[in-house]
C-alpha positions in Angstrom: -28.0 199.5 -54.7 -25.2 199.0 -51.9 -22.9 201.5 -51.2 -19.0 200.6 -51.5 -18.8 201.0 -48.0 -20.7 197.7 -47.3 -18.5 195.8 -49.4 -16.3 193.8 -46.8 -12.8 193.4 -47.8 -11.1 190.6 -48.1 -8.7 188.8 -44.6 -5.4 189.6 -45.9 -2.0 188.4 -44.3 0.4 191.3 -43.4 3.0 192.0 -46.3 6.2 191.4 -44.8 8.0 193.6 -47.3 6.4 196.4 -45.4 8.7 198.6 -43.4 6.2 199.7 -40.9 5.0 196.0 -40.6 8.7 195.1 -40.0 8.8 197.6 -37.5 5.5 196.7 -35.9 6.8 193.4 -35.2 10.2 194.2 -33.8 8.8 197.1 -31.5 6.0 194.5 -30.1 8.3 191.0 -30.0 10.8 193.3 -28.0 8.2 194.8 -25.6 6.9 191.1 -25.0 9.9 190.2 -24.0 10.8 193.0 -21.8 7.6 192.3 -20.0 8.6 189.0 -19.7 11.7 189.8 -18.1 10.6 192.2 -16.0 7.4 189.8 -15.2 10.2 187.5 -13.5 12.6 189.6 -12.1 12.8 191.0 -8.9 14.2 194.3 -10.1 14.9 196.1 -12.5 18.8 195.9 -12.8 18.2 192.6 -12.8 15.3 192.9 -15.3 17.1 194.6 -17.8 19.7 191.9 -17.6 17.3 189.5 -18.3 16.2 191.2 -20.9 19.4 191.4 -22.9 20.4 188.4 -22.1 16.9 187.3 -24.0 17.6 189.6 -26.9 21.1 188.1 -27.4 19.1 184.8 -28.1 16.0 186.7 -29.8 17.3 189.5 -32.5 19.4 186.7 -34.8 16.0 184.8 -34.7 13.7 187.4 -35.6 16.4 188.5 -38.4 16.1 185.1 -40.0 12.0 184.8 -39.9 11.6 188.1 -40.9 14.3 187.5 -43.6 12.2 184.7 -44.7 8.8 185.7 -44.2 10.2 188.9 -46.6 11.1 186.2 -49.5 8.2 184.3 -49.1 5.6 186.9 -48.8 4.3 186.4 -52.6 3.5 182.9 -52.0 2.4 183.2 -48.6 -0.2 186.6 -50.2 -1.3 183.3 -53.5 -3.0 181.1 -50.2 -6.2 181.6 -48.6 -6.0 183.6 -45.5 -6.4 180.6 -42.9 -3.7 178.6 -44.8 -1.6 181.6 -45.2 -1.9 181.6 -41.3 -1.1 178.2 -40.7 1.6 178.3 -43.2 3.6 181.3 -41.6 2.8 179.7 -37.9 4.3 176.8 -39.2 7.1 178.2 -40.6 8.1 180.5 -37.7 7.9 177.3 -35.3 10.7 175.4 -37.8 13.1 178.2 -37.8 12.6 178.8 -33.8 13.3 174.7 -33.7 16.1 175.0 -35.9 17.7 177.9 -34.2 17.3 176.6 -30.3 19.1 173.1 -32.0 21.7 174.9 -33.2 22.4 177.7 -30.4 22.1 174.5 -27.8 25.1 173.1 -29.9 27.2 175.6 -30.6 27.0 177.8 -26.8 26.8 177.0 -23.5 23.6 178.5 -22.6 22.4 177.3 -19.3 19.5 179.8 -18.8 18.5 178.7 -22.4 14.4 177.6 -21.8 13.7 174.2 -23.5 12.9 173.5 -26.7 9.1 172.8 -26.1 8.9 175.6 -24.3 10.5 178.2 -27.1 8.0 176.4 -29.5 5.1 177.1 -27.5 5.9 180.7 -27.2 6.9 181.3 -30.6 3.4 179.8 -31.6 2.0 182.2 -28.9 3.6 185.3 -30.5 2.7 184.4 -34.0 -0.6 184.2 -33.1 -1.0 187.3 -31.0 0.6 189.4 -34.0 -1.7 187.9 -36.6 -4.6 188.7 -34.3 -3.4 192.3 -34.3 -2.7 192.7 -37.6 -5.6 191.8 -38.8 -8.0 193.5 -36.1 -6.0 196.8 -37.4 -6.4 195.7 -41.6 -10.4 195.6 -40.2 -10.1 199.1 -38.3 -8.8 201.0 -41.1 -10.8 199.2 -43.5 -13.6 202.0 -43.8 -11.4 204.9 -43.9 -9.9 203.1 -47.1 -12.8 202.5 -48.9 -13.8 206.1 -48.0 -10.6 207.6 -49.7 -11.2 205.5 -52.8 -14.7 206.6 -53.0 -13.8 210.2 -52.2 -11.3 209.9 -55.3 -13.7 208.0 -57.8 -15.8 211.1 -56.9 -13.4 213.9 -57.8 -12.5 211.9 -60.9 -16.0 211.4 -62.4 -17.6 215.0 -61.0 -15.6 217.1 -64.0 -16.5 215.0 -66.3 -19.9 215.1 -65.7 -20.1 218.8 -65.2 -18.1 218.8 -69.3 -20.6 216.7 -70.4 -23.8 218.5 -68.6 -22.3 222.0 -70.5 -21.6 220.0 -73.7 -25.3 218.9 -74.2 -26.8 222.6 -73.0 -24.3 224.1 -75.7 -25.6 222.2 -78.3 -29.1 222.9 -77.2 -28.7 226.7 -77.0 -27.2 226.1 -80.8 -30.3 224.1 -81.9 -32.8 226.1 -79.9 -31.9 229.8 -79.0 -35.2 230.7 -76.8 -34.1 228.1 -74.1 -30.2 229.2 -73.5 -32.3 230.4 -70.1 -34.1 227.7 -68.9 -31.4 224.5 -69.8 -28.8 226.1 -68.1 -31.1 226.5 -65.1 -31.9 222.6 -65.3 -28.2 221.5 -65.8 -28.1 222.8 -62.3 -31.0 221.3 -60.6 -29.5 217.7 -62.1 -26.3 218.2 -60.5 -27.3 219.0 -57.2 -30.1 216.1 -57.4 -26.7 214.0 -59.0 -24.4 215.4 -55.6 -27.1 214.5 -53.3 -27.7 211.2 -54.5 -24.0 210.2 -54.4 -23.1 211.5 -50.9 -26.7 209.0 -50.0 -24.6 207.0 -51.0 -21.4 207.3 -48.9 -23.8 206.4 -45.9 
């Protein structure tokens, strides 16, 4: 019989409702793009200018996709996992198209990068964060089908110790001369029951 850690779980998308999944996202979109700027300038003064001068164009657009992704995340959870994928790639690279349209319209932005090149990166990122978010769903993974065996354990083991007195109860009623012997039994069957359920664990 196979043990419930060998049953794989399913590829999930990341629930954007999640706080820590929010935060997960900011803290590693930011730190790309801190590397980035410090990547290309020559030093760090002049990095961390760069860098804010990235964020200014950054933050509203990571407000609106995550603001999105947070009110589509039901319907995005109802597709298969590769769909689900494409679908939130896709959806990321309209919003970044709409926002570089509309902030080239509206500001003069002259260190603004293109518009293929914002697409590209944004199709970059997405990907890179759906790579990690999944590699850490598949990480923890065990440890979560541990704690749900761990509990299915605690909540059957009481019962089966109530039951195991119920029946040598009765049998001590029925049959006085073997109160010694059944209670000596009941325990050899729970520790054979014990052993074969942490066999099971491996």
């Amino acid at each position: 019989m196979p043990s419930i850690r060998q049953n794989a779980y399913p590829d999930v998308l990341p629930d954007f409702r999640n706080l820590a999944v929010i935060a997960r996202v900011l803290l590693a979109v930011n730190a790309l793009a801190l590397a980035a700027a410090l990547y290309a300038s020559p030093g760090v003064t002049a990095a961390l200018e760069h860098f804010f001068y990235i964020a200014a164009f950054l933050e509203p657009l990571l407000l609106i996709e995550l603001i999105a992704l947070f009110a589509l995340a039901d319907g995005l959870a109802r597709l298969p996992y590769w769909g689900g994928c494409s679908a939130l790639v896709a959806l990321v690279v309209a919003l970044a198209g709409a926002y570089h349209s509309v902030v080239r319209a509206i500001a003069a932005a002259p260190q603004l990068a293109s518009l293929p090149r914002t697409l590209v990166l944004t199709v970059v990122v997405a990907v890179l964060l759906l790579v990690y978010f999944h590699l850490h769903t598949k990480a923890f993974s065990p440890a979560l089908a541990e704690a749900r065996l761990q509990a299915l354990q605690a909540r059957i083991r009481p019962h089966f110790l109530f039951n195991s007195l119920n029946a040598v109860l009765a049998l001590i009623r029925r049959d006085p001369k073997r109160r010694r012997r059944s209670p000596k039994r009941g325990c050899r069957r729970c520790r054979r029951a014990s052993g074969r359920t942490s066999s099971s664990i491996a």
